[in-house]
C-alpha positions, 0 to 999 in steps of 0.5 A: 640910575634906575628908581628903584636899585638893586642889589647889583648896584649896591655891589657896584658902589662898595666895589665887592661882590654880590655874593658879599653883599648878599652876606651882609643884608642876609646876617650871614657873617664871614665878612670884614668889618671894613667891607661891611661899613662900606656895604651898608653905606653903599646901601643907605646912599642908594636907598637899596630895600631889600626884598624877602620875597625876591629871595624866593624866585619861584613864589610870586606873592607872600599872602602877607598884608602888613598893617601900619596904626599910630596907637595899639593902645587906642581901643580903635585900632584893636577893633578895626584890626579883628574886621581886618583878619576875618577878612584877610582869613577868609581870603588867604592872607595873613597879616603882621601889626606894627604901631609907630606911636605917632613917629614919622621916623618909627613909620618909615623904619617900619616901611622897609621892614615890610618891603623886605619881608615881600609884603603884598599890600599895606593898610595904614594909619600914618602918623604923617599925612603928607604921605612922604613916607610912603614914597617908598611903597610906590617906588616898590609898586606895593598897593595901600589902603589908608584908613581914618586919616587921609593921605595928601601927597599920595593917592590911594583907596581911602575908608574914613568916618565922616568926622564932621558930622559925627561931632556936628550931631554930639554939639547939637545934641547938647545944644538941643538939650538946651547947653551954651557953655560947650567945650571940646577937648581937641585932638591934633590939628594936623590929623584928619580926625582932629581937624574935621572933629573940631569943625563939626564943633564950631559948624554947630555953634555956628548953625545955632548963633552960639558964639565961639569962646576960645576958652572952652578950646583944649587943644589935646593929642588924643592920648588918655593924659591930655583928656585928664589935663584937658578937663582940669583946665576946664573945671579951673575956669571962672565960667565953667561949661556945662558940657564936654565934647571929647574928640576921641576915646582914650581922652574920654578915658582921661575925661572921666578919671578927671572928673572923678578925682576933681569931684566934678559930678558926670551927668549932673554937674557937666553933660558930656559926649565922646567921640568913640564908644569905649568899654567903660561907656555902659558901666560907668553911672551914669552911661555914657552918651558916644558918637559910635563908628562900626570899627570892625566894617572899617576893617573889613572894606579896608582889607577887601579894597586891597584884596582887590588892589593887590589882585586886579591887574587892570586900571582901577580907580582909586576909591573913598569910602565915608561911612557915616557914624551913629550918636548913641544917647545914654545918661550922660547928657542933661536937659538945663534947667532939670 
């Protein structure tokens, strides 16, 4: 059977129509209930998607891009997301957001529902980097563009940040500043961001003699609760750090409130430096010292590289873009020995 089944094929399974069928991926009623089980099964065991745009003979494109992110809540995404609807404006296009909250299951189920709405390219973030789930994008011929987290098992136009040196320049910076006691709150391993964030952590200590202490490692999940958590742990040790690396910017938010309620004086008592700059980062006293990334560019070339995927009809080679991200100094951070 052909890779990609139709919906002749699902008619032909289930033993109706394809008027019948028809009624039913349609929710166009007047159908059995019986006959309607059997549809759907016929549907799941074939792996049929139905297109929206197909149901259109004459329309050749939507002018649809769907965008895919782990995290709405993540002031990352809200940011890269305005760079991707200036451009996506500008040509034409306009774009529908979906967050799967880190879910695999939630990302594929999202998937499907822009493959039937006809979709004419996706831009994503995926919550699973083995990139199984998005088998069914090439199955469909639907061009992708991954943003800040690589994709494993899948080749596609790529923008990230360079992870490793944005943390490399935050650890030495403090270690510059004269720190030894450096922790880092971590975000997951399993995540490009995560993983390159925490290697550019210990390159530093390495580049500097300073030994690895386990116990200044807090494994976090990126989320507001695990910088809180994280930053607990820390003040509970009996050899405090003198600084903190946070991984990404919602943990900072978490950090912070932590520090707050623990009495743990920002900036006096323990320097600190997040990855991602945040709003409260310029009101908050002292000001916050961030390895900062142009969100709004990285929108921009991810939404132009699918632009010209979608329309380029020849071979075009599947292109990275590694922007470079930029420390800001602010008050956060203090010389020992002051």
């Amino acid at each position: 059977m052909d890779s990609k089944p139709n919906i002749q094929d699902v008619a032909k399974l289930a033993n109706v129509s394809i008027a019948t069928v028809s009624r039913v991926i349609n929710n166009q009623g007047g159908v059995r209930k019986a006959t309607e089980e059997r549809i759907l099964k016929a549907i799941e065991e074939l792996g049929y998607i139905r297109n929206a745009a197909a149901r259109t003979i004459k329309r050749k494109e939507s002018k649809t891009i769907g965008v895919i992110v782990t995290d709405i809540t993540n002031p990352f995404f809200p940011l890269v997301m305005a760079g991707i609807e200036q451009k996506a404006r500008e040509k034409d296009y306009v774009t529908i957001l979906s967050s799967t909250n880190e879910s695999p299951v939630v990302e594929e189920k999202i998937i499907r529902n822009f493959i039937e709405r006809g979709v004419d390219g996706i831009i994503i973030t995926t919550a699973d980097e083995s990139g199984d789930q998005l088998k069914l994008l090439q199955d469909q011929n639907i061009p992708v563009v991954a943003v800040d987290r690589s994709i494993k098992n899948f080749e596609v136009d790529t923008v990230l940040v360079d992870n490793v040196k944005g943390s490399y320049q935050a650890v030495q910076q403090l270690i510059l500043m004269g720190h030894r006691k450096i922790a880092i709150i971590c975000g997951p391993q399993n995540t490009t961001p995560g993983l390159e964030r925490f290697l550019g952590y210990k390159k530093a200590l390495e580049d500097y003699n300073i030994p690895f202490d386990e116990r200044l490692v807090i494994n976090g999940d990126f989320g507001e609760d695990s910088g809180y958590s994280g930053t607990k742990q820390l003040k509970e040790l009996d050899e405090r750090p003198t600084a903190i690396f946070s991984s990404n910017n919602l943990m900072t938010i978490g950090c912070v409130k932590a520090l707050n309620d623990l009495n743990w004086k920002l900036g006096s008592e323990v320097s600190f430096i997040g990855f991602d700059d945040v709003d409260i980062a310029t009101f908050l006293n002292p000001k916050l010292t961030v390895v900062s990334r142009q969100m709004n560019v990285i929108g921009e070339i991810a939404l132009t590289l699918l632009y010209e995927r979608i329309n380029f009809k020849g071979n075009l080679p599947h292109r990275q873009y590694l922007l470079t991200p930029e420390l800001i100094i602010r008050q956060s951070c203090r010389l020992m020995g002051e």
